[in-house]
C-alpha positions as CSV (number, residue, x, y, z in Angstrom):
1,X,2.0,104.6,75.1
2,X,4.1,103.8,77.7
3,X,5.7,99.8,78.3
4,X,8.1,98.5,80.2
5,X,9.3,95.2,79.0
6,X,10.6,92.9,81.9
7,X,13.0,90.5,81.5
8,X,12.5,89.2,78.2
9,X,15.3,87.5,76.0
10,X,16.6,90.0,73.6
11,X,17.0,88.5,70.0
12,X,18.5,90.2,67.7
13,X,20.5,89.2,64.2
14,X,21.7,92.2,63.0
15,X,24.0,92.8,66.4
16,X,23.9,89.5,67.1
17,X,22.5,90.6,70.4
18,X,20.7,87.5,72.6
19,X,20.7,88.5,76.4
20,X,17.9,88.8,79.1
21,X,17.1,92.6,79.5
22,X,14.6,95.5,80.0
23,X,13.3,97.0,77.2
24,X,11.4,100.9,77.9
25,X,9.0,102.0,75.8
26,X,8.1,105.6,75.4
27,X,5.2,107.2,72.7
28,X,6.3,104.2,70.1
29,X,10.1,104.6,70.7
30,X,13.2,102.5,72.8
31,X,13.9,104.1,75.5
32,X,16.3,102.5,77.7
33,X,17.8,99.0,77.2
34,X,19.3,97.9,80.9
35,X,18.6,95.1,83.3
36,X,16.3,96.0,87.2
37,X,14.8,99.1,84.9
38,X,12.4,100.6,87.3
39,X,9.8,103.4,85.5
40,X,6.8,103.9,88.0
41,X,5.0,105.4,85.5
42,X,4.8,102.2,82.7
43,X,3.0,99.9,82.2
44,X,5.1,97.0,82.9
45,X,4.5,93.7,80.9
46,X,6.3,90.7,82.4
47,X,8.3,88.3,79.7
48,X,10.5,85.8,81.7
49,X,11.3,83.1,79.5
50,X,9.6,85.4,76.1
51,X,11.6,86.5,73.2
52,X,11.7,89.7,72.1
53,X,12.4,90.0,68.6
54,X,12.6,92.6,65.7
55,X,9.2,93.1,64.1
56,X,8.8,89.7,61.6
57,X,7.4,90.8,57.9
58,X,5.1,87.8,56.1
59,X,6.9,88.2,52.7
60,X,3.9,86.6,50.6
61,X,0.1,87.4,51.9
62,X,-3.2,87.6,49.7
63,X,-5.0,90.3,51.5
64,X,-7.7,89.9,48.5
65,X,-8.7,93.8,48.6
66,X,-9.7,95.0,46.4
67,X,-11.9,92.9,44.6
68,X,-12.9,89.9,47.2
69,X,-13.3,91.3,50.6
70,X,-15.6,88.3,51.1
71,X,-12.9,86.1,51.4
72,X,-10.3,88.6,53.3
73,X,-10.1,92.4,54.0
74,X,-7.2,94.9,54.2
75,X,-8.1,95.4,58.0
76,X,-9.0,91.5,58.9
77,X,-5.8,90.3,57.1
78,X,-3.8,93.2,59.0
79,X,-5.8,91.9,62.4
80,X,-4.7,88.1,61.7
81,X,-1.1,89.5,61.0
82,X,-0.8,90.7,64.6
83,X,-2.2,87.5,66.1
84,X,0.4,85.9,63.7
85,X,2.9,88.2,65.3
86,X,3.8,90.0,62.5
87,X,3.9,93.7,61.8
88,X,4.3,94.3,58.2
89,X,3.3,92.0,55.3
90,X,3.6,92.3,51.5
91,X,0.4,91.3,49.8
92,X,0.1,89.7,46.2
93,X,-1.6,91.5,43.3
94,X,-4.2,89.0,42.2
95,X,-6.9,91.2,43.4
96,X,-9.5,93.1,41.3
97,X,-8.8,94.9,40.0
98,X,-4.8,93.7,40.1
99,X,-2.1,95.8,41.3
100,X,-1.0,97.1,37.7
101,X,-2.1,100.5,38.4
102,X,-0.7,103.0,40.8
103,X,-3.9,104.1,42.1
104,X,-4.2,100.6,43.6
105,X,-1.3,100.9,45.1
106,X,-2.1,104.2,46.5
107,X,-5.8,102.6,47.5
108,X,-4.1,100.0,49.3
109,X,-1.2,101.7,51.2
110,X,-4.2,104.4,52.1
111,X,-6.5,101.6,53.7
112,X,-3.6,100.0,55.5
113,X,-2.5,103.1,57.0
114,X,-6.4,103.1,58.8
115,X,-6.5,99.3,59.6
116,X,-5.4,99.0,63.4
117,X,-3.5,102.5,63.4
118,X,-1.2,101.5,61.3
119,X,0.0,98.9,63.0
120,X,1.0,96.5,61.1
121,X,3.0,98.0,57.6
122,X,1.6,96.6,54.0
123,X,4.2,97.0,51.3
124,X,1.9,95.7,48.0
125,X,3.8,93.5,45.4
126,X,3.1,94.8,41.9
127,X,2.0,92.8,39.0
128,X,5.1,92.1,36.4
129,X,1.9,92.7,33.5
130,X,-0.9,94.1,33.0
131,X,-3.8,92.3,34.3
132,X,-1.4,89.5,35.0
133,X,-2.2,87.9,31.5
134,X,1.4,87.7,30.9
135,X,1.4,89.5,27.4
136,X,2.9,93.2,28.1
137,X,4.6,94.6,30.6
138,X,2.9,96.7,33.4
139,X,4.3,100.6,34.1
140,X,6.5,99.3,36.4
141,X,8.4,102.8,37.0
142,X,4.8,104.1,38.2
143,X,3.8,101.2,40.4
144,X,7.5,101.6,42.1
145,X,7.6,105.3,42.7
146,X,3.6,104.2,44.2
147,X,5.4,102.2,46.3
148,X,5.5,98.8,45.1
149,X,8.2,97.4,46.6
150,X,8.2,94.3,44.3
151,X,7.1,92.8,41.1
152,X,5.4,89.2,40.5
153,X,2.0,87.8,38.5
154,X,2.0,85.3,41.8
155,X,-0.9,82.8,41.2
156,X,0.5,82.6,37.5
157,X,3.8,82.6,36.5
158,X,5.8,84.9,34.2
159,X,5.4,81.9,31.3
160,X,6.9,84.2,28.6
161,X,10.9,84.1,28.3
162,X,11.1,87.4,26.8
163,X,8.6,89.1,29.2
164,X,10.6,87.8,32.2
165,X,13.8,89.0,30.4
166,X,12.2,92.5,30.1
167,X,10.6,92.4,33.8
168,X,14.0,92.1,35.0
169,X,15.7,94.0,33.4
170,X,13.3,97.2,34.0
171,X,12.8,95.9,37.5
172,X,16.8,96.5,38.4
173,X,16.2,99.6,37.5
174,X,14.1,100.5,40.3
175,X,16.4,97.8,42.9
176,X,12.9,95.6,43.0
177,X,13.1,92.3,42.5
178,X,10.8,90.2,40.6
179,X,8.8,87.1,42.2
180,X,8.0,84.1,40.5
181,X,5.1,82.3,40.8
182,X,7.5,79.3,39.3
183,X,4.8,76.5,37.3
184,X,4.8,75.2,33.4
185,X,1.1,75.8,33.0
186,X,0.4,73.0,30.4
187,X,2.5,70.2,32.3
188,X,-0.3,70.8,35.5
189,X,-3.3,71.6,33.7
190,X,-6.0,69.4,35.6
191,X,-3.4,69.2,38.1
192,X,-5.1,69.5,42.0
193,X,-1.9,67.9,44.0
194,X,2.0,66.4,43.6
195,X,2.1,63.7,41.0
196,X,3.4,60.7,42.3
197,X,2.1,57.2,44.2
198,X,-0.2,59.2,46.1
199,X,-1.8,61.1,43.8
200,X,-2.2,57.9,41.5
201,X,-3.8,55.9,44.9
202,X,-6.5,58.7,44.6
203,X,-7.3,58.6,41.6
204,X,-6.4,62.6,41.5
205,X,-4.9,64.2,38.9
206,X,-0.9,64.9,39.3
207,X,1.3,68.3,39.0
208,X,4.8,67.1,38.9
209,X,7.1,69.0,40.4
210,X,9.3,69.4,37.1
211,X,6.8,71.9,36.2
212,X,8.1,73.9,39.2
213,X,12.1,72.9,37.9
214,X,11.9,73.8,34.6
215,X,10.5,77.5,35.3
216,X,13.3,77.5,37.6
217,X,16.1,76.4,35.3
218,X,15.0,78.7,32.8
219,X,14.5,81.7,35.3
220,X,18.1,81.1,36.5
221,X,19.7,81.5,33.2
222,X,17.7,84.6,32.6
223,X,18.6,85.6,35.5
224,X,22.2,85.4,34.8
225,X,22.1,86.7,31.7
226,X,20.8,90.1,33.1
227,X,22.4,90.1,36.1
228,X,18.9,91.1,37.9
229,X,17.5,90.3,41.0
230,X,15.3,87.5,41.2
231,X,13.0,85.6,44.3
232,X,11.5,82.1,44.1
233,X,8.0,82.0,45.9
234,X,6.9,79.1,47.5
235,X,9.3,77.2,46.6
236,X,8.5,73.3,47.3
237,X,10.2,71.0,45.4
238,X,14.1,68.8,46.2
239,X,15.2,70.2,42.2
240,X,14.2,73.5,43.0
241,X,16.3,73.7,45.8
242,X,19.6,72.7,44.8
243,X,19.5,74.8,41.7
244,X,18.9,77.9,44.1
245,X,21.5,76.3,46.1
246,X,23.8,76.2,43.0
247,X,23.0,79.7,41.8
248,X,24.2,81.2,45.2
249,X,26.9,79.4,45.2
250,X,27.8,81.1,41.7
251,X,27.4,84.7,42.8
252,X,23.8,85.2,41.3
253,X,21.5,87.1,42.9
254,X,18.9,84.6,43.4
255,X,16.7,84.0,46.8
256,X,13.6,82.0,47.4
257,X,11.2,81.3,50.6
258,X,9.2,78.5,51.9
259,X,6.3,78.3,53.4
260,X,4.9,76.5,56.6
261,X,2.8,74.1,55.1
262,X,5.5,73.1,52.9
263,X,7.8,71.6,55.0
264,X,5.1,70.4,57.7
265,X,3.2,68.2,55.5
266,X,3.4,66.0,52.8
267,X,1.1,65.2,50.2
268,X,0.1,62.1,52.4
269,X,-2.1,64.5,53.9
270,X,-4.2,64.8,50.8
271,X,-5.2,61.1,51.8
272,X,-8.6,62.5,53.9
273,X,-9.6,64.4,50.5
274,X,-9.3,67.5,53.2
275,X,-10.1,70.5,50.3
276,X,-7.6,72.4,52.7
277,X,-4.6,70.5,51.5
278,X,-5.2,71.9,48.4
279,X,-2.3,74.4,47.7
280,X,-0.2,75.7,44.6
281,X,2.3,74.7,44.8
282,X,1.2,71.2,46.2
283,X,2.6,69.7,48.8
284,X,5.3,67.2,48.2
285,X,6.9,63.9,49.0
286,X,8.9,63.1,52.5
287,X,12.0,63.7,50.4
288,X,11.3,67.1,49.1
289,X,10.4,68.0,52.2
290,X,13.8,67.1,53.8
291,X,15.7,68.6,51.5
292,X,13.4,71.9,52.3
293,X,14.4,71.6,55.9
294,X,18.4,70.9,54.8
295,X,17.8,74.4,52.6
296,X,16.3,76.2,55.5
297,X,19.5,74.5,57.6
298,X,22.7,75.1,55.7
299,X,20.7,79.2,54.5
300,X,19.7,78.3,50.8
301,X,16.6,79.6,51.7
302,X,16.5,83.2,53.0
303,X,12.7,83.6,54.1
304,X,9.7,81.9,55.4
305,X,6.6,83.1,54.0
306,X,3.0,81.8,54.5
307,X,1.6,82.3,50.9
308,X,-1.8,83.0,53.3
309,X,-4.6,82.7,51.1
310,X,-8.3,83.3,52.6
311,X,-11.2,81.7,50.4
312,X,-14.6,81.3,51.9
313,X,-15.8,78.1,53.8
314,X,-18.3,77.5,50.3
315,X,-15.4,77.5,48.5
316,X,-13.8,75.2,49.6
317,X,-16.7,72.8,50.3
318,X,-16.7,71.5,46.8
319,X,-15.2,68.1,45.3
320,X,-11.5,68.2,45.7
321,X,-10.8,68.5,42.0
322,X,-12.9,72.1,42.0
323,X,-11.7,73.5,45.0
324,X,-9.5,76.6,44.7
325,X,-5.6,76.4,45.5
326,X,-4.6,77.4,48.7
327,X,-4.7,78.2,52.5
328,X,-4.7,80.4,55.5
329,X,-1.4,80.7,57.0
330,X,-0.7,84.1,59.1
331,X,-2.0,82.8,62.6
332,X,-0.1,78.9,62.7
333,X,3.4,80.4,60.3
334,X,5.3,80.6,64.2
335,X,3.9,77.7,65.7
336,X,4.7,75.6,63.0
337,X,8.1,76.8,62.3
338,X,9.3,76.8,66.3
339,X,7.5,73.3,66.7
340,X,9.0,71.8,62.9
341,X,11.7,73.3,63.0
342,X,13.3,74.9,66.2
343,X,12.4,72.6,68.1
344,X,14.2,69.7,66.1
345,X,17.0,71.8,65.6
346,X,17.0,72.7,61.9
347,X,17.0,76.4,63.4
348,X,18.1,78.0,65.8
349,X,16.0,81.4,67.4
350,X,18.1,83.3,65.9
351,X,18.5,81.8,62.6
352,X,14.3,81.8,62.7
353,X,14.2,85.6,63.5
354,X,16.4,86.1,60.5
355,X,13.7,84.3,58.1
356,X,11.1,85.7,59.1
357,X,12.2,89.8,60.2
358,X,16.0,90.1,58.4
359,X,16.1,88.4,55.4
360,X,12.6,89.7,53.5
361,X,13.2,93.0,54.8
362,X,16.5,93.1,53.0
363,X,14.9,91.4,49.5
364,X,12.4,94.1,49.3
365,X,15.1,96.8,50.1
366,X,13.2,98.2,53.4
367,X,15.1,99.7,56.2
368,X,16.6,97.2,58.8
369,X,14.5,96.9,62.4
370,X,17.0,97.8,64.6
371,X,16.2,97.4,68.3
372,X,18.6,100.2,70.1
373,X,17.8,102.7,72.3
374,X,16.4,106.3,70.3
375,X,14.8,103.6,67.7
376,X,11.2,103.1,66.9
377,X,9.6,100.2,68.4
378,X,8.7,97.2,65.4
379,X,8.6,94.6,67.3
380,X,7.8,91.0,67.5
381,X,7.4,89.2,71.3
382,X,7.1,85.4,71.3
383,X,6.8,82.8,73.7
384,X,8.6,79.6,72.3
385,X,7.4,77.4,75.1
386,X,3.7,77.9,74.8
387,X,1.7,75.1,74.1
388,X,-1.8,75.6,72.5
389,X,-4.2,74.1,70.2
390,X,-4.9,75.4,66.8
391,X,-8.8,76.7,66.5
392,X,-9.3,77.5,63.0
393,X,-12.9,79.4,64.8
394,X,-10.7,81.7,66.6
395,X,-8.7,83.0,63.8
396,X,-9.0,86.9,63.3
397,X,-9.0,86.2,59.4
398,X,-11.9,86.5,57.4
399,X,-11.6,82.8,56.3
400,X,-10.8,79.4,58.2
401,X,-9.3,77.5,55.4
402,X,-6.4,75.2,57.3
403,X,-5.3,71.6,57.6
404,X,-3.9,72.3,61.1
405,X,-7.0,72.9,63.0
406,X,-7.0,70.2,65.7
407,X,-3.3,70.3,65.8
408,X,-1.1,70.9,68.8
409,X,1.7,73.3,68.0
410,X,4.4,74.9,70.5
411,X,5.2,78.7,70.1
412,X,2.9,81.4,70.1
413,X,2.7,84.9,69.8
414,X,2.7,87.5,72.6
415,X,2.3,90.5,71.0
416,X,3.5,93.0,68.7
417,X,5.0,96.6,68.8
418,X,4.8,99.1,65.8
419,X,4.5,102.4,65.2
420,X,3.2,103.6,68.3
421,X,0.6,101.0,68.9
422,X,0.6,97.6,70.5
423,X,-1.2,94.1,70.0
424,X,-1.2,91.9,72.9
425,X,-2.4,88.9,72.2
């Protein structure tokens, strides 16, 4: 492999690097970094006005192998990551069986490694307990030396004080953090959206979002009490954000991410009985989601995450009520957030780029992208001015489950760079 990268707009956070430049590609490493490159022998791409960006990692994808490969596979979830423009993702263990056992770790890491070359990375997430039922803790030493390269029961939450104490505590052990799936299960039992006017227009029954708080509260105080490391998935809610806000500000070690969906959409949306609004958490008021975008703004929240979650078109063809929780996400995450939030300046590039390539690298303790000459290639190339139309019929995923199709987004991937292969898109 052999590319030579013209005049593309260099962004990266970690040098705070942002010029227009020539990037040489040679058998998956940098070559030369220099403006009017000239190497006869490439094969030049041509990126005027196209970022070029450290490799971005999806911090929160359900990848569904092992277990329900009719709804996504290892290799189609990897697939819709590079149209997504990302090259690594970390993938959820509520598969079956769940990823409390270090053989499916090993299963997984050994089916990724085949899917597209290797070319985009999965790191598996671990399950805090065996069969994430919440009662006893899973071998986390094993499942880390595996290489899990974090710990959550995401789709349930850690309900049990003591358990989460424990989780923690063993988890710092191994520099993992743990992820919560953050939800009081009895307060949003029969819950299928927010509670609120909406929800009560509808006639559908409410999950308040102090279910999401009070996890949260409880979390942080456990979380200061061990001094562990601690991330907040899909975070949705205006309470949950200020105590994260407030726990930073008091030296804990607390981060959180948020997806796409969350601050593009409110749980107006739900109004169409659309079965692809259904999400958990569910999306939220105007005012939540303004004080998600003030988070993303002022860097309470470190990461954007899509929380992608395939289910099949029967699936979701049901009443809303019965429907399953959640959505794709992998192949609208960068239209969404240049168009939402670039583009009406709650970001900047840069600040994007850190989200969604600097930051979750960092949380699960995975070596920085750095985009120098003698480096490998992970890269991530963009163009932030292209227009296009989401068509939930041309995703590479397995399943089509989205509210955006129809929707007109600006920003959309180029291709991606990573480990000696390339995805051009």
């Amino acid at each position: 492999m052999q590319y030579l990268l013209k005049n593309g707009r260099l962004i990266d956070p970690l040098t705070g690097r942002d010029e227009e430049t020539d990037i040489h590609i040679v058998d998956g490493k940098i070559g030369r970094i220099a403006k009017n490159l000239n190497v006869p022998s490439a094969q030049v791409i041509e990126l005027k006005g196209k970022i070029v960006a450290p490799g971005f990692i999806d911090l929160h994808v359900h990848l569904r192998e092992p277990g329900f490969e009719y709804k996504e596979t290892i290799l189609t979830g990897c697939t819709a990551a590079a149209a997504g423009g990302f090259t690594a993702v970390c993938c959820m263990p509520n598969t079956n069986p769940p990823i409390d056992d270090e053989s499916v770790v090993r299963l997984i890491k050994e089916r990724a490694r085949i899917a597209m070359n290797g070319l985009v990375d999965v790191y598996p997430v671990a399950a805090v307990t065996k069969g994430r039922k919440g009662e006893h803790l899973a071998p986390l030493s094993e499942l880390a030396a595996a290489g899990a390269v974090a710990f959550s029961d995401d789709g349930d939450p850690v309900h049990d004080a003591e358990i989460m104490r424990r989780a923690l505590e063993y988890a710092s052990m191994f520099n993992r953090p743990v992820i919560q799936h953050a939800q009081d299960i009895p307060m949003t039992k029969g819950g299928a959206m927010n509670e609120g006017f909406t929800a009560t227009r509808l006639g559908i029954p409410g999950m308040p979002p102090v279910a999401e708080d009070a996890v949260l509260a409880r979390d942080i105080q456990i979380t200061k009490y061990t001094g562990a490391r601690y991330h907040l998935a899909h975070m949705s809610t205006a309470g949950a954000t200020a105590m994260v806000r407030a726990a930073k500000a008091e030296g804990l070690h607390v981060t959180c991410e948020v997806t796409p969906h969350h601050f593009s959409l409110t749980d107006e949306a739900v109004s169409d009985f659309d079965t692809n609004t259904k999400m958990n958490p569910p999306l939220r008021t105007r005012e939540d989601v303004d004080a998600l975008k003030k988070g993303l703004k002022d860097g309470t929240i470190d990461v954007i995450a899509t929380d992608h979650a395939p289910h099949s078109f029967d699936e979701k063809q049901v009443e809303y009520q019965s429907a399953p929780f959640g959505i794709v996400g992998l192949e609208t995450a960068l239209g969404l957030v240049v168009t939402e939030l670039v583009n009406s300046g709650v970001l900047t590039l840069s600040q994007m780029i850190e989200k969604m390539s600097t930051n979750p690298r960092r949380i699960v303790n995975l070596p920085e992208i750095r985009i120098a000459e003698g480096e490998q290639a992970n890269l991530t190339i963009f163009d932030p001015a292209a227009e296009w139309i989401v068509d939930v019929q041309a995703f590479k995923s397995k399943s089509k489950n989205s509210p955006f199709g129809g929707r007109k987004l600006t920003g959309k991937p180029v291709g991606v760079i990573n480990n000696g292969e390339a995805y051009w898109i």
